[in-house]
C-alpha positions as CSV (number, residue, x, y, z in Angstrom):
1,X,139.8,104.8,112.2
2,X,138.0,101.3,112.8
3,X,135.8,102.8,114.9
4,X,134.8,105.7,113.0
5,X,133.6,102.8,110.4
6,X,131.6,101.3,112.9
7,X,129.8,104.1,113.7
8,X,129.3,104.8,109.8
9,X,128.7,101.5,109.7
10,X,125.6,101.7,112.2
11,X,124.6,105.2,110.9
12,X,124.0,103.5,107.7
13,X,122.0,100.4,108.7
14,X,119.9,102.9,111.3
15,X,118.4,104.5,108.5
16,X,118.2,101.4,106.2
17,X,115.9,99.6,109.0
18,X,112.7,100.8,106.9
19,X,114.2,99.1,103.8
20,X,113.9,96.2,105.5
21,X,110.3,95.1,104.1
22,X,109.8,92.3,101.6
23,X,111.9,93.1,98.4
24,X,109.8,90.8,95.5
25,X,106.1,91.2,94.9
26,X,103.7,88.5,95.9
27,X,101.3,87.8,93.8
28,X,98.0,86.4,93.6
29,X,95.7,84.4,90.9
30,X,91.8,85.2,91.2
31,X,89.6,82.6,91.7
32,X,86.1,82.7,89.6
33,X,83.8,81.5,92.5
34,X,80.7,81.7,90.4
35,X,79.8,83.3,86.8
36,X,81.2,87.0,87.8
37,X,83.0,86.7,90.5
38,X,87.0,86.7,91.3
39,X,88.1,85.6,95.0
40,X,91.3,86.2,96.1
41,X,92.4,84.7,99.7
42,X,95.5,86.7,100.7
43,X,96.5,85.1,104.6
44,X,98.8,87.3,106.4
45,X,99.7,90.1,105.2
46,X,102.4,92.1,106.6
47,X,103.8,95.1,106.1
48,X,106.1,95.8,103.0
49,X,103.9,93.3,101.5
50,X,103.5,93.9,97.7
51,X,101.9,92.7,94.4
52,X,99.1,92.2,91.8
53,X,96.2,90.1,91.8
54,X,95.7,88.5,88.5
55,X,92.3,87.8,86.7
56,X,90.9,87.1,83.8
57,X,88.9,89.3,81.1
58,X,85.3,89.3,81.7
59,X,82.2,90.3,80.2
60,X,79.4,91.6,82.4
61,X,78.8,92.4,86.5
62,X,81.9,91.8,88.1
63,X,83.3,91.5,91.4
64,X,86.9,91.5,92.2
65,X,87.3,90.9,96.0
66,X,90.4,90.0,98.4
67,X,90.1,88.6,101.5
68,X,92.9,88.7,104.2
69,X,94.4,89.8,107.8
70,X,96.1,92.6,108.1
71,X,98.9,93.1,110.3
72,X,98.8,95.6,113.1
73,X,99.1,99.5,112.4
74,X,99.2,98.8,108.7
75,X,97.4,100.2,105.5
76,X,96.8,98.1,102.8
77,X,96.4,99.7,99.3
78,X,94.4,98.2,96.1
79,X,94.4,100.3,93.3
80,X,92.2,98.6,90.4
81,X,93.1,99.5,86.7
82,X,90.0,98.7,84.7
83,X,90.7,98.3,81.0
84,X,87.7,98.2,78.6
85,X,87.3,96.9,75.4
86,X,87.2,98.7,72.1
87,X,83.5,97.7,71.7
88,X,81.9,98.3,75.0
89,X,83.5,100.9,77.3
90,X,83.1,101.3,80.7
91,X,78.9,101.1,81.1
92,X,77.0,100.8,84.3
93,X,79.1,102.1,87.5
94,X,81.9,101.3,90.0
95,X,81.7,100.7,93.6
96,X,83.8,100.0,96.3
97,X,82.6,97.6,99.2
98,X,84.5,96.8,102.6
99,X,83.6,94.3,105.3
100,X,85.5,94.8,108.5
101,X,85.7,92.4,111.0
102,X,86.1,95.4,113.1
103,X,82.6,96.7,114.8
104,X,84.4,99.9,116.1
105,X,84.9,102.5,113.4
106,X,87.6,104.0,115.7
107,X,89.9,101.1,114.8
108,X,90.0,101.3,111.4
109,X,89.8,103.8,108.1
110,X,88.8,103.7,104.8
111,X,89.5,106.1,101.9
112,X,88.7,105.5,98.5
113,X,89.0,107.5,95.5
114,X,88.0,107.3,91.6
115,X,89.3,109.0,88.6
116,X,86.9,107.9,85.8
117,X,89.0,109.7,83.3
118,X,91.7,107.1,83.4
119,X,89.7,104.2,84.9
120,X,91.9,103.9,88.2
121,X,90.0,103.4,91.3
122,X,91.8,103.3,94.9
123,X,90.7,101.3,97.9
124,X,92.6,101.9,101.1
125,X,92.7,100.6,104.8
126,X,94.4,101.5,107.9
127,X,94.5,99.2,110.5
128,X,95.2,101.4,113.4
129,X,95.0,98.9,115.6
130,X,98.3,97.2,117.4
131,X,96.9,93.4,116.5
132,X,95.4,91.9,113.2
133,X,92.5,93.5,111.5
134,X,90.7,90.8,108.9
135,X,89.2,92.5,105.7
136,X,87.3,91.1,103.2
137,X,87.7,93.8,100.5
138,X,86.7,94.7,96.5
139,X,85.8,96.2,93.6
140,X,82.1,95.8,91.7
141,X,81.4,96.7,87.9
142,X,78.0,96.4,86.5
143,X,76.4,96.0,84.5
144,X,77.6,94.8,80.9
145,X,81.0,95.9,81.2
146,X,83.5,94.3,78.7
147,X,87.7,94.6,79.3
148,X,89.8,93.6,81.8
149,X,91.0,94.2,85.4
150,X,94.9,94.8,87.0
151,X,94.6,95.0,90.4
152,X,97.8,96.1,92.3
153,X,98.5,96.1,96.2
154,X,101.2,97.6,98.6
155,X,100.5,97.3,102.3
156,X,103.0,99.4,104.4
157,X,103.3,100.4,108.0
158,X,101.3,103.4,109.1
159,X,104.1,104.3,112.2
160,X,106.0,107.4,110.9
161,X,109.6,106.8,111.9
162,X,110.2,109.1,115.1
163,X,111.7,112.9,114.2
164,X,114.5,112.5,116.1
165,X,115.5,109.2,114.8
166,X,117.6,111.1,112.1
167,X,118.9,113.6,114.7
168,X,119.8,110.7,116.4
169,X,122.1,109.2,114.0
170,X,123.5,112.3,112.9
171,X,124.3,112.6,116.9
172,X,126.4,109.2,116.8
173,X,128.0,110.3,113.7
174,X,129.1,113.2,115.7
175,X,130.3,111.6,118.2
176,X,132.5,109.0,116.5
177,X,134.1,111.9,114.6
178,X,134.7,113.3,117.4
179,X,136.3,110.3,119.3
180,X,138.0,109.5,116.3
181,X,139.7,112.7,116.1
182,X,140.2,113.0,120.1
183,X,142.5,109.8,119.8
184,X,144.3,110.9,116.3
185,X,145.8,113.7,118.9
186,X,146.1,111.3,121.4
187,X,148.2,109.6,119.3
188,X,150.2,112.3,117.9
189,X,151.2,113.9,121.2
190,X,152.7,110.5,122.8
């Protein structure tokens, strides 16, 4: 019976490997480098990585960037929750801007999308390389725009776990049943 519990035991913490990421958020405070604009100097980040970036509420052009390295075959998600004001509303336009480190396209992606109805704008990148990519990364609002700006990241590995990884388990699982039961008769025949 013990070692039917080991093998549950190991069945369970095979498939609880991709829970092992960070558990809290990390978060970071924008820095107003200059009349309009918010820097944000993330270091390392790896994957499981998760937070907000905090700024304050502006009033005009805006940019809202994050700089960092990203860990190897990794994507990094901001999604940027622009607010406006009663009085203004969102005026002017929305743009996305990336700076790879990166020459070769082939080594990295970017997708962004917009939904202007709710004012949530998404800027992702895959690192699909096996080492570090740096980013320097952001959002730009102009002109005369008044509200504010939540900013929320998640960075998460882009390696699907293997197909048979499950089957695997299940396989062990198997087995340790039937070993189990194999020495239950064992035991009940001498």
């Amino acid at each position: 019976m013990k070692l039917s519990n080991l093998f549950l035991g190991a069945f369970i913490a095979l498939f609880s490997l991709s829970a092992q990421a960070a558990t809290a958020p990390v978060d970071f405070n924008g820095t107003p480098t200059g009349p309009a604009q918010y820097y944000v100097d993330m270091g390392y980040v790896p994957a499981g990585q998760y937070g907000a970036i905090n700024t304050t509420p502006f009033f005009g052009l805006q940019d809202y960037v994050a700089n960092g390295t990203l860990a190897g075959k990794t994507d990094i998600t901001f999604t940027y929750n622009v607010v406006p004001s009663a009085v203004a509303g969102l005026m002017g336009s929305v743009d996305f801007w990336y700076t790879p480190t990166e020459v070769d396209p082939t080594k990295y992606s970017i997708v962004t999308a917009s939904d202007f109805d709710k004012n949530v704008f998404t800027l992702m990148i895959s690192n699909l390389l096996d080492s570090t990519l740096s980013f320097s990364a952001g959002l730009m609002i102009s002109p005369m725009f008044q509200g504010t700006v939540t900013t929320a990241y998640n960075a998460v590995s882009n390696v699907p776990l293997p197909a048979a990884l499950p089957l695997f388990g299940l396989g062990l699982a198997g087995l340790a049943a039937y070993r189990a039961k194999k020495s239950k008769k064992e035991a009940a025949t001498a």
